[in-house]
C-alpha positions as CSV (number, residue, x, y, z in Angstrom):
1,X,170.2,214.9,124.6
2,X,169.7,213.5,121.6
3,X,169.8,210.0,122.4
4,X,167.2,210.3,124.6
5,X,165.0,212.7,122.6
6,X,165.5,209.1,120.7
7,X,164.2,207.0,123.6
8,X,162.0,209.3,124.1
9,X,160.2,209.1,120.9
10,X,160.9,205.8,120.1
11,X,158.6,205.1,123.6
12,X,155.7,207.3,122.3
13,X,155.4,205.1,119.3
14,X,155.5,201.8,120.7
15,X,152.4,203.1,122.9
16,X,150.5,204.4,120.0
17,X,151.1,200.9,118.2
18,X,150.1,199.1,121.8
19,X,146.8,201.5,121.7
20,X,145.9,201.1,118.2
21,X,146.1,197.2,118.6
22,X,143.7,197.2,121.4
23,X,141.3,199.2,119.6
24,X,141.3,197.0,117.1
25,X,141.1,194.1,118.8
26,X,137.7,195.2,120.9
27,X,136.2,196.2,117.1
28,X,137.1,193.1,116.0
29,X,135.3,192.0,119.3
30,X,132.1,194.0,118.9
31,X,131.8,192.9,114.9
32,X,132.1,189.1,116.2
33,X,129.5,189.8,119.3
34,X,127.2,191.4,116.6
35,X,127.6,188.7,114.3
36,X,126.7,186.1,116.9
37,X,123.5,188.4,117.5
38,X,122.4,188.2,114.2
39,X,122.5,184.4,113.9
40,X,121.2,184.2,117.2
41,X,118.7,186.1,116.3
42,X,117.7,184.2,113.3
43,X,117.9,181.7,114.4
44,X,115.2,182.4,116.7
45,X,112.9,184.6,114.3
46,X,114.2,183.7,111.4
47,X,112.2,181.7,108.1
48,X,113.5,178.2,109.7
49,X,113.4,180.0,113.3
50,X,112.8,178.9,116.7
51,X,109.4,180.1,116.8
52,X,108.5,179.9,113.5
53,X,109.8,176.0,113.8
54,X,106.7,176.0,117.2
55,X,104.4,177.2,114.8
56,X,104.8,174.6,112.3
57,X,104.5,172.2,115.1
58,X,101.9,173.0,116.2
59,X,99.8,173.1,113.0
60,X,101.2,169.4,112.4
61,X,99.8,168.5,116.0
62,X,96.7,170.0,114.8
63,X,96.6,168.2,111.8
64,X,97.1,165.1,113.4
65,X,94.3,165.6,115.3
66,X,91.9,166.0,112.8
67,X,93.4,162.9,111.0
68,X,92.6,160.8,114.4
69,X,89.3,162.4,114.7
70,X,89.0,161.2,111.1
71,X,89.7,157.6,111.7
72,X,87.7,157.4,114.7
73,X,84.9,158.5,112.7
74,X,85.1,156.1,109.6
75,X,85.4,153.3,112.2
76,X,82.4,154.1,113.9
77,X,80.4,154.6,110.9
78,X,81.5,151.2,109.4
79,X,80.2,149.3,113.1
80,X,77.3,151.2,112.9
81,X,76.8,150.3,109.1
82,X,77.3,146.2,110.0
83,X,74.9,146.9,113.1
84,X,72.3,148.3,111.5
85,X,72.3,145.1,108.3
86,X,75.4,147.2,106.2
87,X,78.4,145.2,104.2
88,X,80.8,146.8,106.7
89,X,82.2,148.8,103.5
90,X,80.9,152.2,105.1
91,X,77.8,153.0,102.9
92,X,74.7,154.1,104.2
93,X,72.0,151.4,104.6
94,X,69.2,153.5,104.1
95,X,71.1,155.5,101.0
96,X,73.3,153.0,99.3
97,X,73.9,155.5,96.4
98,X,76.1,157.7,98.7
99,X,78.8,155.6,100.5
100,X,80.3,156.8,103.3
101,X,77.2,159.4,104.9
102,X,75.9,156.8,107.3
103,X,75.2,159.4,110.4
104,X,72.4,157.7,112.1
105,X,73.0,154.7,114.4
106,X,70.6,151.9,114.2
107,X,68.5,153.5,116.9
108,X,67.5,156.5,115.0
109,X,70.0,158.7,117.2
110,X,71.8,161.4,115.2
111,X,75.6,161.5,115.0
112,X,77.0,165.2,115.2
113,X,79.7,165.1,112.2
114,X,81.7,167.6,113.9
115,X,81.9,165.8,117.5
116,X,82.1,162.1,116.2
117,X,83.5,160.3,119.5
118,X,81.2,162.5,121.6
119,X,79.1,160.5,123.5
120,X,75.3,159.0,121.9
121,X,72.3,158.4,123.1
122,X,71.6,154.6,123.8
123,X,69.1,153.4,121.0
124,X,65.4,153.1,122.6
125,X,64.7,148.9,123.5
126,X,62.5,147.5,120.5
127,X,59.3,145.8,120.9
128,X,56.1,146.7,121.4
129,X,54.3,148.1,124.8
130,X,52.9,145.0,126.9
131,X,50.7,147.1,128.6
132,X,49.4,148.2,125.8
133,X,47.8,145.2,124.4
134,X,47.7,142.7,127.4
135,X,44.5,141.6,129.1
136,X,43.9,139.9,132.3
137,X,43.9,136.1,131.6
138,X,46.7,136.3,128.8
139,X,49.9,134.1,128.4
140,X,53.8,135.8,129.2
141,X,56.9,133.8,129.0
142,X,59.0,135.0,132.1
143,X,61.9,133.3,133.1
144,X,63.1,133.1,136.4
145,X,66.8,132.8,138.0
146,X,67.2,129.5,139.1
147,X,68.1,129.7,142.7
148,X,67.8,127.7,146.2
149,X,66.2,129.0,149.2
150,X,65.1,127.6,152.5
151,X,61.8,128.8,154.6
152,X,62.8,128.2,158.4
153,X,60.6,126.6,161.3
154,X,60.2,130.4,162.9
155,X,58.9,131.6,159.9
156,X,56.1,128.7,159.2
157,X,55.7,127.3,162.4
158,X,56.9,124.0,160.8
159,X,59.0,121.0,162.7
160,X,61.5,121.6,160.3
161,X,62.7,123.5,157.7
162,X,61.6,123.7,153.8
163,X,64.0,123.8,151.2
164,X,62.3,125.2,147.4
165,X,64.5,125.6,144.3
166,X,62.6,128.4,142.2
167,X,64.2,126.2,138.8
168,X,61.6,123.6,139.9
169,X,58.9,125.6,138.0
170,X,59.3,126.2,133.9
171,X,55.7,126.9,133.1
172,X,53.9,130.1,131.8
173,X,51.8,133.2,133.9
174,X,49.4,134.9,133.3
175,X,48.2,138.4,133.4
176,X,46.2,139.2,136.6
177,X,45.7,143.2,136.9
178,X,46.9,145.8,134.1
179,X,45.3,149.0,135.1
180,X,46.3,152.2,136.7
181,X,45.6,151.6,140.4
182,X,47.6,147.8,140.2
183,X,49.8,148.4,137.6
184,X,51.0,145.1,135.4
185,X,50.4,141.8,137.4
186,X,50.9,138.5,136.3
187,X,50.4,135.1,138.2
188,X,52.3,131.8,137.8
189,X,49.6,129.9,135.6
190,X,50.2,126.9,138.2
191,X,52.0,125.7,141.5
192,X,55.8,126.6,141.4
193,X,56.3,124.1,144.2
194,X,56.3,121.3,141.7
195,X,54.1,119.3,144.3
196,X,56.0,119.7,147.5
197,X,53.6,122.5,148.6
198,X,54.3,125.1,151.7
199,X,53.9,124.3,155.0
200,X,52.5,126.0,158.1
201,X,51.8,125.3,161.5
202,X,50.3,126.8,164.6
203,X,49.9,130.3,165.6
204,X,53.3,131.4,164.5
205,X,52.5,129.9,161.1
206,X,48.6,131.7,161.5
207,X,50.5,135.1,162.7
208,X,53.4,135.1,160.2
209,X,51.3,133.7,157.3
210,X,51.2,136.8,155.1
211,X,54.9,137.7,155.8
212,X,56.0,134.0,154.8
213,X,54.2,133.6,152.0
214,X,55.1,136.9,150.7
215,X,58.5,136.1,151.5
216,X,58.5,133.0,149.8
217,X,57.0,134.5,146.4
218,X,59.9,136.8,146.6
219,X,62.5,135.0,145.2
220,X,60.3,134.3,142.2
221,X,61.7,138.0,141.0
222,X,64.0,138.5,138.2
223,X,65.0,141.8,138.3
224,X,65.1,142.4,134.8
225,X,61.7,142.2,134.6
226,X,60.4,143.2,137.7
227,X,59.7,144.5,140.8
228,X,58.2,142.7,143.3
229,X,57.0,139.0,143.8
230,X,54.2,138.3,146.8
231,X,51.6,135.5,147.4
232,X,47.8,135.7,145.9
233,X,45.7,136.8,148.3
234,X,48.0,139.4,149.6
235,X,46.8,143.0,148.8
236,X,47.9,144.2,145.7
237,X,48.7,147.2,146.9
238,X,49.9,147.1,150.0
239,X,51.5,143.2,150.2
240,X,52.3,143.0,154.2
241,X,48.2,143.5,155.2
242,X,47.5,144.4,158.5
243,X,49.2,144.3,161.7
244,X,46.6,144.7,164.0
245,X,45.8,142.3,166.9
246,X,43.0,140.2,167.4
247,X,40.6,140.7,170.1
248,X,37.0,138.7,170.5
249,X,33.9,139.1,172.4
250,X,34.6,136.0,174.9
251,X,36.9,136.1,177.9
252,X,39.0,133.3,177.1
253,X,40.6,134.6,174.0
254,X,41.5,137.5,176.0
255,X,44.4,135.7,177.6
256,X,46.1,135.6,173.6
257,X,44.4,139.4,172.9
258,X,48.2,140.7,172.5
259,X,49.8,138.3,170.6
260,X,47.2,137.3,167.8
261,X,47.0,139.0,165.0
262,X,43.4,140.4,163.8
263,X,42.0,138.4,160.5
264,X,41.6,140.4,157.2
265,X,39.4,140.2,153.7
266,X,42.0,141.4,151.8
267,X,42.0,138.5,149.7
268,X,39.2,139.2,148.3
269,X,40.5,141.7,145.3
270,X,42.9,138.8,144.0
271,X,39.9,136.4,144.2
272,X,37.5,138.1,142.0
273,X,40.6,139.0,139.7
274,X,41.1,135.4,139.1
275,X,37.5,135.1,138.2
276,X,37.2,138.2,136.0
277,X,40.7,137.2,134.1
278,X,38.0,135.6,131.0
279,X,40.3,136.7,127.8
280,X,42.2,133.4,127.1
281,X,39.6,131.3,129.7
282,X,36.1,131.9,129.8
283,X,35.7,130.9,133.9
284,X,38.8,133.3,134.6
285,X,42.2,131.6,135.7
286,X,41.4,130.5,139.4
287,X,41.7,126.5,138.7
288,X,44.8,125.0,138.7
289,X,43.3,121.5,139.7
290,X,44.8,122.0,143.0
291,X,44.6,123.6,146.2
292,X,46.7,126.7,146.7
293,X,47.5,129.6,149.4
294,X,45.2,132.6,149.9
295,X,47.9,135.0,152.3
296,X,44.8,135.9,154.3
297,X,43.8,135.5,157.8
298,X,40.4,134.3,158.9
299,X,39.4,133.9,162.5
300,X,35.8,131.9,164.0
301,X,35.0,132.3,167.3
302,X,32.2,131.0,169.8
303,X,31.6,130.8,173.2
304,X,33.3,127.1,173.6
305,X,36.1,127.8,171.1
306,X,38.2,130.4,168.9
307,X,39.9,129.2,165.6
308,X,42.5,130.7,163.7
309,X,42.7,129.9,159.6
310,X,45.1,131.1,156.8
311,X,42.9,130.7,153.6
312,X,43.3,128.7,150.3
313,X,41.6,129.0,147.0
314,X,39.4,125.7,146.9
315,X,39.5,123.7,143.9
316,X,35.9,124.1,143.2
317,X,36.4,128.0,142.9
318,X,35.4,129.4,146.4
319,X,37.6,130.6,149.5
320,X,38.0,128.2,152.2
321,X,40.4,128.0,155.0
322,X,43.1,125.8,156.5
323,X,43.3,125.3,160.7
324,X,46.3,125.9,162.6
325,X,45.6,127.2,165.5
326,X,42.5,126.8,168.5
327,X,41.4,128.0,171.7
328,X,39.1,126.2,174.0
329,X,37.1,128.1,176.1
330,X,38.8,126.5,179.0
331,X,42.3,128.7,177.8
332,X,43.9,125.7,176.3
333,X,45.4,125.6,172.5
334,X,46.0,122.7,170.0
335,X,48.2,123.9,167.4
336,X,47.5,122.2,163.7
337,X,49.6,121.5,160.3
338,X,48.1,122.2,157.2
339,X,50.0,122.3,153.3
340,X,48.9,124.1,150.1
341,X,50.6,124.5,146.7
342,X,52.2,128.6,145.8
343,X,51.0,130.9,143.0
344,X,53.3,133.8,143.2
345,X,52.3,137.1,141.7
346,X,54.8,139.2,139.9
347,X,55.0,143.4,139.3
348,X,56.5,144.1,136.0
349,X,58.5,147.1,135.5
350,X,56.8,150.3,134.0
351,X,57.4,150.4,130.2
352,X,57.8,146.9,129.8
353,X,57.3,145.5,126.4
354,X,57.2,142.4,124.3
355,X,59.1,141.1,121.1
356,X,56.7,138.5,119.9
357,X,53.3,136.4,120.8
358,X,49.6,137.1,121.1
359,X,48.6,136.3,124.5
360,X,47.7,132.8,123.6
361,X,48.7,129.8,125.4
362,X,50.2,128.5,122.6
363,X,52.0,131.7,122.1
364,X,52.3,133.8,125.3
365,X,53.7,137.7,124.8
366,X,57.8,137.1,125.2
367,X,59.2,139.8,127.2
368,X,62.2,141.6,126.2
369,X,65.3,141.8,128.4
């Protein structure tokens, strides 16, 4: 009984020991899954944290910023400073005692401090008004783009076709209309054909004449400048004239009454334009010493014949008109060739404006690009 009262007890305390190891084995667990908490833990909120560690980040980033922002600045201000006549060393041109403030570009525009890469307003083109001071009859350089271009045989009428380079004229214009209802006109101050003159023939020469000449003036634009190009004589205003047909009083020229176009006056404002143009030549700026194309119609008709004309400025200062075109009474046509020099008419751009000269010959207004 005794020996296993012995066992007996001798079991009991081999359990309590097994117990009481366990227990302190899952203590010694929980202290080591606290202790991992509390590093865990600060590591994340800790002085040297996770988060704090963001924070700090994200000032630097912010810092860096503003240091970019910084050199962006000082760059611009030192190209503005060389622009505008500086040293490149930064100062201000119009403040040399305090280096460094330059905040105006050389147009005048103000440079927010704050927003120094934002974007500027481009500085206003220098130079004064042309409009402002320019008078019919005065001297502009303009240059135009050298270029090659051809006027076919269904456009003039010609046997053959014409071929023009707009390089082949280097000389100076003159100003023809600056008012409100024309705007700013100026008018090659001689023949930009260089002495091969334009060609038309027959009716389709008669009924395109105001469409080819216009056409051919047209590559005399240099877009930098200006607007349009089109042929003296045309109406200022309204460049393609009229399209209406012809139609007489006699029988004959009925047979042709829907394929003629009607003749026009319109001419007649660029004519006395050229004669009231007095400010650099007291008889206005009509004579080149040549003959040259009027893009007007003129038609005479009588009871034997009907003739068809496309005008030209005559060299003594009056209107005459070239023949290309007649009906005989008896319905049969004879068609004709005629040649006269060009003098193309230019619109200039609104707000156009000059950089140097007076209007002079010797020193015409120089446009600026």
């Amino acid at each position: 009984m005794i020996g296993k009262n012995g066992d007996i007890i001798k079991k009991e305390v081999e359990n309590k020991k097994q117990k009481g190891i366990t227990l302190v084995a899952l203590v010694i667990t929980i202290i080591l899954l606290l202790i991992l908490a509390g590093v865990t833990i600060r590591g994340v909120l800790g002085e040297k944290g996770l988060v704090e560690e963001a924070k700090n980040a994200t000032q630097r980033y912010g810092q860096a910023q503003d240091e970019e922002q910084n050199v962006v600045k000082n760059f611009l201000d030192e190209l503005r400073n060389i622009n505008s006549g500086g040293d490149g060393t930064g100062g201000n041109p119009g403040n040399p005692s305090k280096p460094g403030e330059n905040t105006t570009n050389p147009g005048g525009n103000t440079v927010d401090p704050d927003n120094p890469t934002g974007p500027e307003v481009p500085p206003e083109t220098p130079g004064e008004s042309l409009a402002a001071s320019a008078q019919p009859g005065d001297y502009v350089r303009y240059t135009v783009p050298e270029k090659t271009f051809t006027m076919t045989t269904e456009q003039t009428g010609y046997t053959s076709a014409q071929t023009y380079n707009t390089g082949d004229y280097t000389g100076l214009w003159q100003v023809l209309y600056n008012d409100t209802e024309h705007g700013l006109q100026i008018i090659s101050a001689n023949d930009v054909t260089n002495g091969k003159n334009l060609y038309l023939n027959g009716k389709e020469g008669y009924n395109n004449s105001v469409g080819t000449l216009n056409s051919f003036c047209s590559n005399y634009v240099n877009a930098t400048y200006a607007t349009s190009g089109r042929c003296v004589g045309s109406n200022p205003v309204r460049p393609e004239g009229t399209k209406e047909l012809y139609s007489g009083s006699y029988n004959y020229i009925g047979l042709y009454a829907n394929d003629l176009i009607k003749d026009d006056t319109e001419y007649l404002s660029d004519f006395n334009a050229l004669k009231g143009a007095t400010h650099q030549n007291t008889d206005g700026i009509w004579n080149i010493n040549k003959e040259y194309w009027l893009a007007s119609r003129y038609v005479s008709s009588t009871t034997s014949r009907t003739d068809v004309y496309v005008r030209f400025m005559y060299a003594a200062g009056t209107a005459n008109h070239n023949p290309l075109w007649f009906v005989r009474s008896s319905g049969s046509t004879t068609p004709y060739s005629s040649n006269s020099a060009v003098r193309v008419v230019i619109t200039l751009k609104s707000g156009i404006k000059t950089s140097d000269g007076t209007g002079g010959s010797g020193s015409p207004y120089e446009l600026v690009q």
